[in-house]
C-alpha positions in Angstrom: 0.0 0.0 0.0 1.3 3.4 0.1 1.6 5.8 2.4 2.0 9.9 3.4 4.8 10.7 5.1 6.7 14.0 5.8 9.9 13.9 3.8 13.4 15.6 5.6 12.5 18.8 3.7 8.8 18.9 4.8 7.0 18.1 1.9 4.3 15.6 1.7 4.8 12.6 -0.7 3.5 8.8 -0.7 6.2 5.9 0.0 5.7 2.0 -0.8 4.6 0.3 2.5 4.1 -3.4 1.7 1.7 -5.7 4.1 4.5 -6.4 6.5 4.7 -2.4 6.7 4.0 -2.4 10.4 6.7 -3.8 13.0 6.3 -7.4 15.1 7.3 -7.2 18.4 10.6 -9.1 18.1 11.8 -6.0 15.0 10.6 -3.2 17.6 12.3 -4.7 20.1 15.7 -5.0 18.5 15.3 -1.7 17.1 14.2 -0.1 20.6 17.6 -1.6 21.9 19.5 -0.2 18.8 18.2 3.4 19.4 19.0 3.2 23.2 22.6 2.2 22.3 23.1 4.6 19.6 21.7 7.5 20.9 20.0 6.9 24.1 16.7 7.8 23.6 14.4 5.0 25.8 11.6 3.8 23.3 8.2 3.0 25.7 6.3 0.0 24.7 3.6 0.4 22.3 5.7 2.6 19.9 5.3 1.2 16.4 3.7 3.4 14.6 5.9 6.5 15.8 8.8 4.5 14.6 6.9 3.1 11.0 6.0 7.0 10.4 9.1 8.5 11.2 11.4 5.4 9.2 9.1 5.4 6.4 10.5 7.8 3.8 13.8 5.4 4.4 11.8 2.4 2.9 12.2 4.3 -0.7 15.8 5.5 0.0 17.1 2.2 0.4 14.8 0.1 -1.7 13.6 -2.1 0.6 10.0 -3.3 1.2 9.1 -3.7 4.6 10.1 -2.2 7.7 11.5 -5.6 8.5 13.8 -5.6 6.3 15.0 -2.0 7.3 15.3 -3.0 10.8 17.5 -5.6 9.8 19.3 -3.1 7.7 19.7 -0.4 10.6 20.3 -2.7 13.2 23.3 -4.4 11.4 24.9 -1.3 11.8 27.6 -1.5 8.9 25.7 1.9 7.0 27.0 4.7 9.0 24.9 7.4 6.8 21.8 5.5 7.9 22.5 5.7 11.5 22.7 9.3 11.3 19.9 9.3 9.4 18.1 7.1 11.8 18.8 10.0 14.6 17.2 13.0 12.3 14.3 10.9 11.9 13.9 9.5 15.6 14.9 12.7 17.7 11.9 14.8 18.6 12.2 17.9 17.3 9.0 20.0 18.5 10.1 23.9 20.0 8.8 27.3 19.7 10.2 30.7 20.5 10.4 31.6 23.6 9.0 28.7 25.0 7.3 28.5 28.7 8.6 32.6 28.4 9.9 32.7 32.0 13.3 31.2 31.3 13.8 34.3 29.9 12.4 36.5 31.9 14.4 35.0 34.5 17.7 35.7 32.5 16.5 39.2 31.6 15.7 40.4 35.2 17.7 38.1 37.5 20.6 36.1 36.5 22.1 38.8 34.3 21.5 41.2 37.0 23.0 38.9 39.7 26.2 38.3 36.6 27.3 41.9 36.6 26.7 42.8 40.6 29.3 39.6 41.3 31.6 40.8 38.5 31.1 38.6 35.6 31.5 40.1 31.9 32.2 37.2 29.5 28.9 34.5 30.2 29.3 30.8 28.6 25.5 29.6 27.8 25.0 26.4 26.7 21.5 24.9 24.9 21.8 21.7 24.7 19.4 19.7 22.2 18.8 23.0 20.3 16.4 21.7 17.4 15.9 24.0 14.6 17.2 27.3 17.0 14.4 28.4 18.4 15.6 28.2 22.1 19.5 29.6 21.5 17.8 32.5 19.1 15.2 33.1 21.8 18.1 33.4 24.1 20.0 35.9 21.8 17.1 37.9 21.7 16.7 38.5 25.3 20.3 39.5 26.4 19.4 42.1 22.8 16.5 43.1 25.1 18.6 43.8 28.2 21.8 45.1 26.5 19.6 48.2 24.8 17.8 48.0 28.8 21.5 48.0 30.2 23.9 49.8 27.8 26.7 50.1 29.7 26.6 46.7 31.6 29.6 45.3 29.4 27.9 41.9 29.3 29.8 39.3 27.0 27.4 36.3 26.3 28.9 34.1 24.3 26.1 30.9 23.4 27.0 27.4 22.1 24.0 25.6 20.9 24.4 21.1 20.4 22.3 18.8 18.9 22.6 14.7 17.8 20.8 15.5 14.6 23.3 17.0 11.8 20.4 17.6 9.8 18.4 19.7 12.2 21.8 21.5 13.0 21.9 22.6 9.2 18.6 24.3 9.7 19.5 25.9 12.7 22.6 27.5 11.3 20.9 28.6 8.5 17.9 30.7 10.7 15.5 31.0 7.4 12.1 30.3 8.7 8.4 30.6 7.4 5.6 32.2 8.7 3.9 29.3 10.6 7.6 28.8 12.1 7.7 32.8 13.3 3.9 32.3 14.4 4.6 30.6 17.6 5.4 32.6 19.7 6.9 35.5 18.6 5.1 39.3 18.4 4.7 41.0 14.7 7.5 43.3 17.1 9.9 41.0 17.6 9.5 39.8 14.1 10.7 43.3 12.1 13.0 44.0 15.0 14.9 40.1 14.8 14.2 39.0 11.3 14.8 40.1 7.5 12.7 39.3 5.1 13.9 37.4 2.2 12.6 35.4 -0.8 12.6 31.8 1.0 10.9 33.3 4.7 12.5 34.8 7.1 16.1 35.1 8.4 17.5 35.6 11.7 19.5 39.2 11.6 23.1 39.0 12.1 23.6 40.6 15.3 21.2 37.6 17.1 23.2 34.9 15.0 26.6 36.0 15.5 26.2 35.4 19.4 26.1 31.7 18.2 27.5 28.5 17.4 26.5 25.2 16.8 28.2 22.3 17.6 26.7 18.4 16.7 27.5 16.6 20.4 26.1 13.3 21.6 24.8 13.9 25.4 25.7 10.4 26.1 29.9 11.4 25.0 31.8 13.8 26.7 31.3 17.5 26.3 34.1 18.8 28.3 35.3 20.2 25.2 32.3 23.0 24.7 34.4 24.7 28.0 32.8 25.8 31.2 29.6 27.0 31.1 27.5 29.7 33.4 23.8 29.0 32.1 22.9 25.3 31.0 19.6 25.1 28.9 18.8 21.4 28.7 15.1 21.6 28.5 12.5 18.5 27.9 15.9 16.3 26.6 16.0 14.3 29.6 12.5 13.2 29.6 13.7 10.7 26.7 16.6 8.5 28.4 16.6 6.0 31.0 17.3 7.2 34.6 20.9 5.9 34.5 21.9 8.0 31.7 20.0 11.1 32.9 22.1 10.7 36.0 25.3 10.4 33.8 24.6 13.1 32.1 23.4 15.5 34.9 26.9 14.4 36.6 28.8 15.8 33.4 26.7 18.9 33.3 27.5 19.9 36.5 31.3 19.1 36.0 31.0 21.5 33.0 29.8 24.2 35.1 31.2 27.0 36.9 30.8 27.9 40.4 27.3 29.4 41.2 26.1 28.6 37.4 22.7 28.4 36.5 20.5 25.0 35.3 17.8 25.2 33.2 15.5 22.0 33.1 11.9 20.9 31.5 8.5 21.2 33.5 8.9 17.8 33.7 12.1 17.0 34.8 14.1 17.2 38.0 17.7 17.1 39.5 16.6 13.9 41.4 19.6 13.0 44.2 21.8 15.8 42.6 19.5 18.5 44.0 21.9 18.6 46.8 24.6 20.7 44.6 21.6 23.3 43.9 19.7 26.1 44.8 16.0 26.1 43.5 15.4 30.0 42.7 11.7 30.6 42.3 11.7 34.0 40.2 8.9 35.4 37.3 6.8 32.3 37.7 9.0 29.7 36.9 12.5 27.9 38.7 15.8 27.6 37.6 19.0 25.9 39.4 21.8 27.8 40.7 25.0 25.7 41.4 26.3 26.0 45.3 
């Protein structure tokens, strides 16, 4: 039969899906266990049709006609272009601008003020599982919004923005974006004051980009590399691995941070037996983590 999928550049096109297009639980299960292993991300039980949808344009790329054999394929693990392709298509990428708004808010009137009263200049922020760059953009806009609300605070921030997708990466270096993209949630303001308008959409101005870089990193590999940082954005990443590696990766975090840095985590999420090495600061309806 043939299905609609969403191909890597968002168009809509019908693939081949024979009858054995949907995955026994022996295939899901072996493929579960080679996600976890390659990238970390814990499949729950019951997942099939996330993973048929989201490997289904790679039925027609490698000519092969059931999601059996592409399991087979994947799992053999001798195609390194596939694995990475197997990432782009598994790693959730859903964001929005400014998201939850009170991370920023936080930055804006707290932990930048708190930064220049204890003498800091030059500020390392990290956002870690970055997506298409909604979050680090979002987080160049607001130190825009308090340098012209602080001109002569001398405030460096510097941000380094990761991801395990090298696909999504390309996007988010490129900061073109339609107007369904901009529609959530930006103002028309913030859209004439952050983006141009060009023939493809609209693209992030240089001053907000230039604050950037972006870096693919694996959370499961060590990051000591990306330097120490004083804000950590890892928001809703955690949600997605087993509790071990969460704890592994929490434990490298706060070895990449310097003394009385700031954490940033999901709703959802929590420091569990590392909240010991933090402060909870409650501040413009939300909580981040300060280092002790």
């Amino acid at each position: 039969m043939l299905a609609n999928v969403n191909t890597s550049n968002g168009d809509r096109r019908q693939v081949r899906v024979t009858d054995a297009g949907t995955l026994d639980a022996s295939d899901y299960n072996a493929f579960c266990t080679y996600l976890e292993h390659l990238c970390g991300i814990v499949l729950g039980k019951n997942k099939q049709y996330l993973v048929t949808s989201r490997l289904a344009p790679l039925l027609e790329k490698y000519s092969v006609d059931s999601f059996s054999e592409l399991i087979a394929l994947i799992v053999e693990g001798k195609q390194r272009v596939l694995a990475a392709q197997v990432v782009d298509a598994m790693t959730t990428n859903e964001t929005s601008w400014f998201r939850d708004q009170f991370p920023f808010e936080i930055l804006k009137h707290y932990i930048f003020p708190d930064m220049i009263e204890t003498g800091r200049r030059r500020v390392n922020i990290w956002s870690a599982a970055c997506s298409s760059g909604q979050e680090p953009y979002s987080i160049s806009m607001a130190i825009a919004d308090f340098l012209d609300a602080n001109p002569k605070s001398f405030l460096n921030p510097r941000i380094v923005s990761t991801d395990i997708s090298s696909a999504i990466l390309d996007d988010a270096r490129k900061g073109i974006y339609d107007n369904a993209a901009l529609s959530r949630g930006l103002s028309v303001t913030q859209r004439r004051r952050f983006f141009d308008t060009i023939e493809k959409g609209f693209q992030i101005k240089s001053e907000i980009k230039s604050r950037i870089s972006f870096q693919l990193l694996d959370l499961q590999k060590d990051y000591a590399m990306l330097g120490k940082q004083d804000i950590v954005f890892c928001r809703n990443v955690l949600i997605y691995f087993s509790s071990s590696l969460r704890d592994k990766i929490i434990e490298r975090m706060i070895a990449n941070m310097n003394p009385k840095a700031y954490l940033y985590l999901g709703a959802s999420e929590s420091l569990g037996d590392f909240a010991r090495y933090f402060t909870t600061i409650r501040e413009n309806g939300g909580l981040v983590y300060q280092l002790k």
